[in-house]
C-alpha positions in Angstrom: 0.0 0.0 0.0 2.7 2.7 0.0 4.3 1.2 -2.7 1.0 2.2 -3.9 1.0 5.6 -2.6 4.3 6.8 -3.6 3.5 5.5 -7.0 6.4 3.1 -7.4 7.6 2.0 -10.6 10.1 -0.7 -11.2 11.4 0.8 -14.2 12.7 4.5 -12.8 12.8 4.0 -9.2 15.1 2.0 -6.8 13.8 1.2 -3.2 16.2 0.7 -0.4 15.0 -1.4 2.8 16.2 -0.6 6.0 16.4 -4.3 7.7 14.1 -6.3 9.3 12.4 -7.2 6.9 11.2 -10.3 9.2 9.4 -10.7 12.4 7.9 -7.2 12.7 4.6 -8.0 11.4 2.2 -11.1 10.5 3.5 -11.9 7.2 7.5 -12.1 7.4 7.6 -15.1 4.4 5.8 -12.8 1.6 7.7 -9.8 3.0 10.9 -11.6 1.7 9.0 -13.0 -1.2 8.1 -9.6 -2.7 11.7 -7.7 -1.9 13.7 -11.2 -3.6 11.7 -10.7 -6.5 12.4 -7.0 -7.1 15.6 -8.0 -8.5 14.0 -10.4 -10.4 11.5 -8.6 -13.2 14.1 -6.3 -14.4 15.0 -2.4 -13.8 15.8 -1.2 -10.4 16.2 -4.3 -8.2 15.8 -3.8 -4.5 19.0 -2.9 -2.2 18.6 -4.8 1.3 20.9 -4.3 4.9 20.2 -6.9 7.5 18.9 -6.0 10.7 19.1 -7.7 14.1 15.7 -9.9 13.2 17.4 -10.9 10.0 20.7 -12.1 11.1 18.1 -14.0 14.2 16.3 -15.7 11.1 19.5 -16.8 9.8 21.1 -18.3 12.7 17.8 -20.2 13.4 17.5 -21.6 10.1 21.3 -22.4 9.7 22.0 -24.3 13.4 18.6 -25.4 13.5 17.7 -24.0 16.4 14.2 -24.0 17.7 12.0 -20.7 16.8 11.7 -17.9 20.3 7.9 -17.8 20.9 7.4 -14.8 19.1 9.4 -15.4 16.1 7.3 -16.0 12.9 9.5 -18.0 11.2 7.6 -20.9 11.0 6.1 -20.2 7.7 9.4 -19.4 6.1 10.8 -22.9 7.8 7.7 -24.6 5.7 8.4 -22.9 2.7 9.1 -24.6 -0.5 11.9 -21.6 -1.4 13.3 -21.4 2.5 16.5 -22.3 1.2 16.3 -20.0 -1.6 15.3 -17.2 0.5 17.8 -17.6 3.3 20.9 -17.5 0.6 19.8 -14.6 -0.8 19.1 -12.9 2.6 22.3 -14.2 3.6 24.4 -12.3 1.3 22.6 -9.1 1.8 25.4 -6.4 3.6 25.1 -4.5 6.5 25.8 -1.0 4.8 24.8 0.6 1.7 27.2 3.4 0.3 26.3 5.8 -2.4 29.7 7.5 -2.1 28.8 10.4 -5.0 25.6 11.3 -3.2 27.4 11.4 0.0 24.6 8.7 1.8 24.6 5.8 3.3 22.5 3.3 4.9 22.7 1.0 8.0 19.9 -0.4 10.1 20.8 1.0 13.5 23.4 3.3 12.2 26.9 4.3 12.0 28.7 5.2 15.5 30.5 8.4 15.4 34.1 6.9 16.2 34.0 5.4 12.5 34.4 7.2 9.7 32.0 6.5 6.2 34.8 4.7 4.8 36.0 3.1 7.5 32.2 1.6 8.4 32.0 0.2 4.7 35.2 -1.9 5.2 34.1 -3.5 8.5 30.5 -4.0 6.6 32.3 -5.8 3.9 34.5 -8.1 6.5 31.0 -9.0 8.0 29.5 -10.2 4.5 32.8 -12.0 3.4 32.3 -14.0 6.5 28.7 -14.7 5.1 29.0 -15.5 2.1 32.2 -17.0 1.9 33.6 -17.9 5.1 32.1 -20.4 7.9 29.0 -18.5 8.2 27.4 -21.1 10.7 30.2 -20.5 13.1 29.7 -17.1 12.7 25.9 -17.8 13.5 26.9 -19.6 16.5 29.0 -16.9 18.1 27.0 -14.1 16.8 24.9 -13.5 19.9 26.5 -11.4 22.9 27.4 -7.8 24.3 30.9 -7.9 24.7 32.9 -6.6 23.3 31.2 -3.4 23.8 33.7 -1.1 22.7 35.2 -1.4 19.5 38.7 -1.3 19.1 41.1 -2.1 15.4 42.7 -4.4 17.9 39.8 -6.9 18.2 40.1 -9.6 16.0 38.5 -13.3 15.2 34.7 -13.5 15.9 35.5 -10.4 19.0 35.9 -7.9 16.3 32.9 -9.5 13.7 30.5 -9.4 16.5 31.6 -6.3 17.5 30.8 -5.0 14.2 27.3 -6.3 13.9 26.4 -5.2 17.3 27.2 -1.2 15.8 25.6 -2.1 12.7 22.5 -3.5 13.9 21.7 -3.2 17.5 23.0 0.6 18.8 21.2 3.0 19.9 23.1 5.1 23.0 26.7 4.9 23.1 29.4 6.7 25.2 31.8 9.6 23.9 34.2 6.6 23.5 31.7 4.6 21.6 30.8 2.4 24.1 27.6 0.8 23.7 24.1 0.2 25.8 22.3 -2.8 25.3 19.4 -2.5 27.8 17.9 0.8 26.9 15.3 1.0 23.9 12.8 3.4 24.9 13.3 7.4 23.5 15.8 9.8 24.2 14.7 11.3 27.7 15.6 7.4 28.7 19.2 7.9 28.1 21.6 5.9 30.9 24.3 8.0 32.6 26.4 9.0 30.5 25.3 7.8 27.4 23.9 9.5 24.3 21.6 8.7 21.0 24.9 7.7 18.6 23.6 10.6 16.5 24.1 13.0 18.3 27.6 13.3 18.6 30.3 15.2 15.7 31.0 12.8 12.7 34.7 12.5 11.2 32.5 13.5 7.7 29.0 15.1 6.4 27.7 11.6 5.1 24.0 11.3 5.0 22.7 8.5 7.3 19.9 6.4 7.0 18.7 3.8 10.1 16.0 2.1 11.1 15.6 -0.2 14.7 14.6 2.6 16.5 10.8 2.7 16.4 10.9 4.4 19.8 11.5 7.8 18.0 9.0 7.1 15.8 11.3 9.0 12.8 12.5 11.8 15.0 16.0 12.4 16.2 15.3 15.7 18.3 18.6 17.4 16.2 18.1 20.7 15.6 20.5 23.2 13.6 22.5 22.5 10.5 23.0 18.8 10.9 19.2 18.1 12.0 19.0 16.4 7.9 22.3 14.5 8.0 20.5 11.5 10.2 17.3 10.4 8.8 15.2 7.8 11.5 12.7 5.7 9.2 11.3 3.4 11.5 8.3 4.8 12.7 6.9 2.0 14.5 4.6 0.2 12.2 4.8 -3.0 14.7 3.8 -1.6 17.3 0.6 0.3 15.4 2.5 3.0 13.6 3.2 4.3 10.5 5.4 3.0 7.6 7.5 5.5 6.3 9.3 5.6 3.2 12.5 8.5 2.4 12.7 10.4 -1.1 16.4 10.2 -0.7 16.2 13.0 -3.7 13.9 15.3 -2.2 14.4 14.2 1.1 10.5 14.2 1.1 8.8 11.5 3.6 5.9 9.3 3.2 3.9 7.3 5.5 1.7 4.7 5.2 -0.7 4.1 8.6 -1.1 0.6 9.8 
């Protein structure tokens, strides 16, 4: 339906999905369905980024591990193209870098510690690991808050995990980049010493894209110059929200309501 409303067309216009594509509504298996086959009927295919739920999906499917009482993965599981669907998913990145147009797109964001460049190179270390390396290891050892300070020094599954965690689980972090796990509610919920990621100076004037953060329901609070440079899109459509899609052009928004 806001395919619909923002009058999509294959043909001209190219739709980027900010992760979690599964488990945040009633119908995760033709979610993935409809996004795979974007890239399948010609023109503009679909660019995804895995979120948190995504990489869950993933690591349930490839240990075989028992679905959490609220996943809704056991539709995909049943599915006649599981497999298909979990390979492509699988090699889907954690970043999406449109270096000319000076924007990018991660589904909790980009901590201010790393630079554009420097985010895209950990993104890509992640995804070799996933689709060439020993991905089910990498499932296995996936889960976890430590480290929860990143440093070039980290190395093995420390550093990968590391990585994912910024890419698709932050939301208040330290000056030092230090992460919180426990907090998800808005902004006035901030623990001691910790601030929303975005709010802190970036090493460059990159445009950022995110998602995960359906407490702000799309707004970051910045005011002043940089207020456009962090664009929230989540705007809660699980829990009876809006679906919001981002003119990354016009900067324009549109919302769908559930």
């Amino acid at each position: 339906r806001l395919l619909d409303q923002i009058s999509f067309d294959q043909n001209r216009d190219e739709l980027w999905f900010a992760g979690d594509l599964v488990n945040r509504g009633p119908d995760s298996l033709d979610c993935l369905r409809l996004i795979k086959s974007l890239g399948n009927q010609g023109g503009h295919p679909a660019k995804v980024i895995l979120g948190n739920h995504d990489l869950h999906l993933l690591a349930t499917y490839y240990l075989k591990r028992q679905p959490k009482r609220k996943d809704t993965f056991a539709e995909i599981f049943a599915a006649d193209d599981c497999h298909e669907l979990m390979t492509w998913l699988r090699h889907q990145p954690l970043m999406i870098w449109d270096k000319e147009q000076k924007l990018a797109m991660s589904h909790a964001g980009i901590p201010h510690i790393w630079s554009t460049e420097q985010a895209y190179r950990y993104n890509q270390e992640v995804s070799n690991e996933l689709c060439r390396g020993d991905y089910e290891a990498f499932f296995d050892l996936m889960y976890g808050n430590e480290p929860a300070l990143w440093s070039e020094h980290h190395t093995g599954m420390m550093r990968l995990r590391a990585i994912t965690n910024y890419f698709t689980r932050m939301r208040f972090v330290k000056q030092n980049g230090a992460l919180d796990f426990a907090v998800k509610e808005t902004l006035d919920d901030a623990p001691d010493n910790y601030v929303p990621w975005f709010s802190l100076p970036r090493p460059d004037n990159t445009m950022l894209i995110f998602g995960h953060w359906a407490a702000l329901s799309g707004n970051t609070g910045l005011t002043g110059a940089n207020k456009d440079q962090f664009q929230a899109i989540d705007t809660g459509c699980v829990w009876g929200g809006s679906l919001t899609a981002l003119n990354i052009d016009t900067k324009e928004r549109f919302a769908y309501e559930a």
